[in-house]
N, C-alpha and C positions, 0 to 999 in steps of 0.2 A: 535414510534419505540424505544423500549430499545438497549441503548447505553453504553457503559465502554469506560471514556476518560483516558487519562492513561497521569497524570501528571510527567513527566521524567525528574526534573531538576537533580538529582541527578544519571541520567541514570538507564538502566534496563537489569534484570538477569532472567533468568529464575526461579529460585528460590522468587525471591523479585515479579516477578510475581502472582505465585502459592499463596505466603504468602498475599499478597493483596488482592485477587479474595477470597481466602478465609474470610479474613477479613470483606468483603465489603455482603459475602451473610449467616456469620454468623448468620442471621435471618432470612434467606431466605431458609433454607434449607440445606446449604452447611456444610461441617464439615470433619475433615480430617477424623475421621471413614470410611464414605461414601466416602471420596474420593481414602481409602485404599483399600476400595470392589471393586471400578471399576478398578484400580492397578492391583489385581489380574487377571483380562482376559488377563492381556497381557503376563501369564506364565514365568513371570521374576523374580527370586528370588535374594536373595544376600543381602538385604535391609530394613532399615526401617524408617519412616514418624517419625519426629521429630517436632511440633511445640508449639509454646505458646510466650505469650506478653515480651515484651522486652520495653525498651526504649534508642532512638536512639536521644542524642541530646535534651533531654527534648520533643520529641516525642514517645506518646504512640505508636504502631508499632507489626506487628503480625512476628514471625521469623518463616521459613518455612523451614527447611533439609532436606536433601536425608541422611542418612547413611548407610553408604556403608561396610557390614562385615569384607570384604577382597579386601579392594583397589587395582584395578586392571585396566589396562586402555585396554576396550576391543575395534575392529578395527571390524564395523559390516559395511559392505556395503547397498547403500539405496535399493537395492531389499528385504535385508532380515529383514530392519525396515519397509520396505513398509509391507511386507508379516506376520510379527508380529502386526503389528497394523490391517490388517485385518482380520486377527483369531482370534483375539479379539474383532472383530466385531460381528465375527459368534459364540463366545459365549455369548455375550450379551452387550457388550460395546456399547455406543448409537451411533446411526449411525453420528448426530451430532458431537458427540468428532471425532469418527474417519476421518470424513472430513477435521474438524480443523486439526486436528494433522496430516496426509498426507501431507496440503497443508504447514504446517510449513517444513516439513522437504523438500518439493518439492522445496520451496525457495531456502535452504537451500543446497541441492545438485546440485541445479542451478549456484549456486554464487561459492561452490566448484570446479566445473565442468570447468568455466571460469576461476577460480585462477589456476588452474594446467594444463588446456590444456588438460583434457579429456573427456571425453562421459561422461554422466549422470550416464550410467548402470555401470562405470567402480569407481565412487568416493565412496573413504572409509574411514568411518566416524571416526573420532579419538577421542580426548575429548568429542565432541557433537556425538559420538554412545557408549559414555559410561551410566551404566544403571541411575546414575543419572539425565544428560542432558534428554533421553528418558522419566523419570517419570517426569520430570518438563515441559516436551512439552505436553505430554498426561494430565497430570493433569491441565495444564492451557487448554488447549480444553474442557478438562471434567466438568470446572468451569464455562468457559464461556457458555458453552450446556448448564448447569442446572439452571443457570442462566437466562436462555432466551434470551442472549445478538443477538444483529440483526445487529451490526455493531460498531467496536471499531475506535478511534481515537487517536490521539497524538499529543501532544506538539513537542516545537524544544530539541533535541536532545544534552545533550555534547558531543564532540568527545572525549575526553580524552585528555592523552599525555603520553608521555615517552614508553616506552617496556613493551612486555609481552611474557614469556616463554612457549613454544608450541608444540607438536609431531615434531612439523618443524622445532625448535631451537627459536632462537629470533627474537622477527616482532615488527613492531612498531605500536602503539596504532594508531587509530581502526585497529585490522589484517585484512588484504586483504578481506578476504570473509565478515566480517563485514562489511568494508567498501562499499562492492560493493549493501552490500543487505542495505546500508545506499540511496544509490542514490534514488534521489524522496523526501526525509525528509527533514525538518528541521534543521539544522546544526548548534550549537557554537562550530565554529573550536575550539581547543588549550583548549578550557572549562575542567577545573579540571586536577585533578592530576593522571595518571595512566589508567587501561581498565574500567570505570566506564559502560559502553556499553558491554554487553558480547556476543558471537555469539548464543548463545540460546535466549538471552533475544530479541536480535535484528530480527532473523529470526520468532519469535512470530510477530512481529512487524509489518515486511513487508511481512507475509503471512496474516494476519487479519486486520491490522488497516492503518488507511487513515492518514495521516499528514491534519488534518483540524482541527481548532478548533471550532466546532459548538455552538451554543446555548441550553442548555437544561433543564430541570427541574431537581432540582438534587433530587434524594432517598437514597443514602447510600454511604460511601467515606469507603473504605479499606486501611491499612497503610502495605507494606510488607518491612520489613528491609534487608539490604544486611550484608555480615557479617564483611566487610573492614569497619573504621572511618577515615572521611576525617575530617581536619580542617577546612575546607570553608565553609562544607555542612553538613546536615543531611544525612544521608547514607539511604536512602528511595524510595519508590513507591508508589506514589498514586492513585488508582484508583476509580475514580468518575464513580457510576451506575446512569443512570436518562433516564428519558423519553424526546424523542428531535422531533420535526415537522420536515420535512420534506429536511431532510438528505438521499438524497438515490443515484444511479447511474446518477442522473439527475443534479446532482452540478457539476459544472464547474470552471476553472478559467479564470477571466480575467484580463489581463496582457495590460499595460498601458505605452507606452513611449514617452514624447514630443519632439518632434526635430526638431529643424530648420538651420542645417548647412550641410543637405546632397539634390542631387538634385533627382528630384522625380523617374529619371532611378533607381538609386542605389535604391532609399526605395524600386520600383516595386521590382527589383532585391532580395531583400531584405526579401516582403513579398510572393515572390513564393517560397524562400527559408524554410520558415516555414511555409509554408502549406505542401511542398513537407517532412517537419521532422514529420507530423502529428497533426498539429492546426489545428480542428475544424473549425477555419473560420479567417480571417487576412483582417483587414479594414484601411485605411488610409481616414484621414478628417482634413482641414485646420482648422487651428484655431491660433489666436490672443495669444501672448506670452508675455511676461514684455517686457518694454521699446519701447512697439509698434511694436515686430515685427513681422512677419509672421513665422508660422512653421505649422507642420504637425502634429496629431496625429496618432502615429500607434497601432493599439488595438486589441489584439489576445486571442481568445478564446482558451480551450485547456482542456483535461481530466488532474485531479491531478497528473497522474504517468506522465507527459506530462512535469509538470510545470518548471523542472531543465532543460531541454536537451534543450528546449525553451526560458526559460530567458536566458540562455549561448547563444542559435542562435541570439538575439537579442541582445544582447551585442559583440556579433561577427560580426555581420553582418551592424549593425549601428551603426552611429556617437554618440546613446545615451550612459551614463556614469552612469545609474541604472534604474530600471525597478520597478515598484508598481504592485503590483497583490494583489485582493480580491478574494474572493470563492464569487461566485451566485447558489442559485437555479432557476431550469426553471422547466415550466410545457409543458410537451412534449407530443403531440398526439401520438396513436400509429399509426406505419408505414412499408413499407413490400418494398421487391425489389422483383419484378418480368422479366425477360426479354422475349419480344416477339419478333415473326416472321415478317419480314414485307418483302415488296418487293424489298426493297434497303439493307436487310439485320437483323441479331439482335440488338436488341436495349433495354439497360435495363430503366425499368420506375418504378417510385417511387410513391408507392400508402400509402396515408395519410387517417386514418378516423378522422371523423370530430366530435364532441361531440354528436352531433344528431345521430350516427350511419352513414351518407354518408361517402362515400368517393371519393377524389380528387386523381387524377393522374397525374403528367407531366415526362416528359421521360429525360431520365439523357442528359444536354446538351454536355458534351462533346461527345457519340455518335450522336447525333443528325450532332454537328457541325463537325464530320469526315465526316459523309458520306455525307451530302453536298458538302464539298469541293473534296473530291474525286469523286462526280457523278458530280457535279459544276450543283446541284438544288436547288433551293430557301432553305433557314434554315427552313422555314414554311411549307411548301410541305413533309418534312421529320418528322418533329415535327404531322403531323397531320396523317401520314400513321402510326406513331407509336400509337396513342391515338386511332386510326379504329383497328388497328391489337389487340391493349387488349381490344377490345368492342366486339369483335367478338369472 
């Protein structure tokens, strides 16, 4: 699988994006030329592509501009960036970029949407639907398209600090909608000085890339500069292209906490709690602690976008005081939900193939165990009309 890990200690822009990706496939193909031709399908004028090397901090570093003729701050709602990036499909923009670049903005109007209390069809874009933000979203799509990229990644995140002046007046570092499209990631609260995290760079972020940091084979590292200097830091992006095994929808996390001061009602209590937030799977197993004494471990499986809302339930809900999570891969069979008829009623059953091509069936127990208790028939009697009803 090609991969772009997107090293962000110095946080990320849209721009510092663009300038990276370019950076990183300078031999690959990539080049602002080419990336000025697919530009053009999206019928937007006003502008032009500024790049070339800089140095940031005694790092060499690619700098990437939008300029803008006649600086203007246009208010373009998400129907008619929707509706621009797909006519630009239909003139030849690759269907790739335009996926990417939807689902950025899809975030994007999502997180707006929440910050203001309205409809999706109803937010309108301010800063981020001006033409620069717009070229710096489609051009990071269009980089990663040509690129080949099959799945991005990232490091933890700075939050920033202090204020930043906005269509809305003043908000404090990360603003609202950053913030929100921040949940799920990696976080150094209070990290640096000012908006180091910008609403474009971040909605790239959380419309493509996974907060994991994988293993990979590296092939080419891109430098994109931002245009602020900080004292702390290099004002940078780095994006790392390389080829990674077996990184795909099949990783998980698992989340780890030992405890021995709560009694086993509360942990139950505890773990139907996070099953019911959406954990994949919630186990509890005794186990030997320092000083000889007995506690518990409770050990919750759970998707990436999973892992915040979950370490908070677990530190909500129990006496533990931090939580260890790693990423696992699994190798998963495929599997299918089908529900049948039977005579006590429908009943959904879960059909597994097996590496040979068979396949296994057993029927989802908690219909099983309703209709039992409501007919008051054996669990097996019920369990076995459902395996005849999908035989038949």
């Amino acid at each position: 699988m090609k991969i772009a890990y997107f090293d962000s200690g110095s946080g990320v822009s849209g721009d510092m994006t663009v300038g990276a990706l370019l950076d990183a496939g300078r031999n690959r193909g990539l080049s602002v030329e080419r990336l000025s031709e697919a530009l053009e399908l999206l019928g937007v004028g006003g502008y032009r592509l500024e790049e070339g090397p800089t140095e940031v901090g005694q790092i060499r570093a690619n700098s990437f501009k939008v300029l803008i003729d006649e600086p203007r701050h246009a208010h373009r709602d998400w129907k008619t960036i929707r509706s621009l990036i797909k006519e630009a499909g239909d003139r030849g923009l690759s269907a790739g970029t335009v996926q990417r670049a939807i689902a950025v903005f899809e975030v994007l109007a999502a997180a707006e949407a929440k910050v203001h209390g309205v409809s999706v069809d109803k937010v309108h874009f301010h800063e981020v639907g001006a033409i620069d933000s717009i070229v710096d979203i489609v051009g990071a799509a269009w980089c990663l398209d040509t690129l080949g990229i099959e799945a991005c990644f990232v490091g933890p995140l700075p939050s920033g600090s202090g204020y930043v002046m906005t269509e809305h007046g003043r908000l404090p570092v990360p603003a609202p909608a950053t913030a929100l499209l921040m949940e799920g990631f990696d976080i150094i609260a209070g990290d640096g000085e000012g908006e180091l995290v910008t609403p474009t760079g971040m909605a790239i972020l959380a419309a493509l890339a996974k907060p994991v940091r994988p293993g990979f084979t590296l092939d080419a590292i891109g430098v994109g500069a931002g245009t602020k200097r900080f004292e702390d830091r290099p004002n940078v992006l780095r994006v790392m292209i390389g080829d990674c095994d077996g990184v795909d929808d099949t990783q998980i996390v698992e989340m780890v906490a030992d405890i021995d001061d709560m009694t086993p009602e509360a942990l139950a209590h505890a773990a139907e709690r996070l099953r019911a937030d959406g954990a994949r799977d919630v186990s509890v197993e005794p186990v030997h602690m320092k000083k000889g004494r007995s506690g518990m471990r409770l050990t919750v499986l759970c998707d990436v976008a999973c892992l915040s809302a979950l370490a908070t339930r677990v530190l909500s809900e129990s006496s533990s005081i931090g939580v260890r999570y790693r990423m696992l891969n699994r190798v998963v069979l495929p599997r299918r939900v089908e529900q049948v008829a039977t005579e006590f009623g429908p009943i959904t059953v879960k059909i597994v193939t097996r590496p040979d091509g068979s396949e296994t069936a057993e029927p989802e127990f908690d219909d099983v165990a309703r209709i039992a208790l409501e007919r008051d028939l054996p669990f097996e009697q019920v369990r076995a009309a459902a395996l005849a009803a999908l035989n038949n």
